[in-house]
C-alpha positions as CSV (number, residue, x, y, z in Angstrom):
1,X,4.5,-11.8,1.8
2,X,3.7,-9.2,-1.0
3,X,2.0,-7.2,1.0
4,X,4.9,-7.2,3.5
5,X,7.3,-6.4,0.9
6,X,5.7,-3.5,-0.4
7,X,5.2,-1.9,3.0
8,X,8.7,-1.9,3.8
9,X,9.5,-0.5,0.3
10,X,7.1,1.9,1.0
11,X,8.5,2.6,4.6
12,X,12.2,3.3,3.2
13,X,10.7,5.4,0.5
14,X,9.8,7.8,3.2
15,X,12.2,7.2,5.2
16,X,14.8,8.3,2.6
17,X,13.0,10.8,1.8
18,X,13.3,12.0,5.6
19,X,16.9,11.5,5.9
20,X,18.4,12.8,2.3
21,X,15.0,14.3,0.8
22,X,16.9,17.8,1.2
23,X,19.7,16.9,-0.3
24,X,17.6,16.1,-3.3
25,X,16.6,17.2,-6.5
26,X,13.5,19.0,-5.7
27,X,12.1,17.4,-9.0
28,X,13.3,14.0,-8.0
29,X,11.9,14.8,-4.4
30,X,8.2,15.4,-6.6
31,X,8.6,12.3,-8.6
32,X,9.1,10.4,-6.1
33,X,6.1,11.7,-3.8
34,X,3.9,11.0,-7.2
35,X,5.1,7.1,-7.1
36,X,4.9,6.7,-3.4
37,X,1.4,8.3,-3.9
38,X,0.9,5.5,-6.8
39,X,2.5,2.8,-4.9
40,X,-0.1,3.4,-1.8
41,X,-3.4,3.5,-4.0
42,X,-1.9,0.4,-5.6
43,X,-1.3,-1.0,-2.3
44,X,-4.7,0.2,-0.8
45,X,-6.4,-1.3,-4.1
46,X,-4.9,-4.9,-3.1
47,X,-2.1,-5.1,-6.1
48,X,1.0,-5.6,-4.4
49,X,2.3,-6.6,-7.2
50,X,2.0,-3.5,-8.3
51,X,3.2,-1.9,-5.6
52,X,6.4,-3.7,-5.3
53,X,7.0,-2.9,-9.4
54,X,6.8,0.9,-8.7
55,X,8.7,0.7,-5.4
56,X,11.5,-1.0,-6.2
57,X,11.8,1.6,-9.4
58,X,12.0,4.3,-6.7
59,X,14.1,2.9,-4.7
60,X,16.6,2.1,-7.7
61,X,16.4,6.1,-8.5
62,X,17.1,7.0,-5.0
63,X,20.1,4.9,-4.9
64,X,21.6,6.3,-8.4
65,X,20.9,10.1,-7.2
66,X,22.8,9.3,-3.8
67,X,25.8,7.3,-5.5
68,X,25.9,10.7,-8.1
69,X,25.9,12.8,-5.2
């Protein structure tokens, strides 16, 4: 179920970035490449746990930059 879980976080991770990334900060836009990159090794490295932490921290930033925008 973790692993699940951090896929899709990962998945709307991109796909945000797809759909507002221009609209975006370009250092946000870099910060949040870095933590998808993180997310992924974590992933890849089988702690989901871990993944899930530093997606949903994304994913929380994403939302405050769009509700500022």
């Amino acid at each position: 179920m973790a692993e699940n879980r951090a896929a899709i976080n990962i998945q709307k991770i991109e796909d945000g970035l797809l759909t507002a990334g221009d609209s975006m900060d370009e250092e946000l836009v870099r910060a949040i490449e870095e933590y998808l990159d993180e997310a992924k090794a974590a992933q890849a490295a089988g702690d989901d746990q871990e993944a899930i932490a530093i997606t949903n921290k994304v994913l929380e930033r994403m939302e405050k930059s769009e509700t500022s925008a």
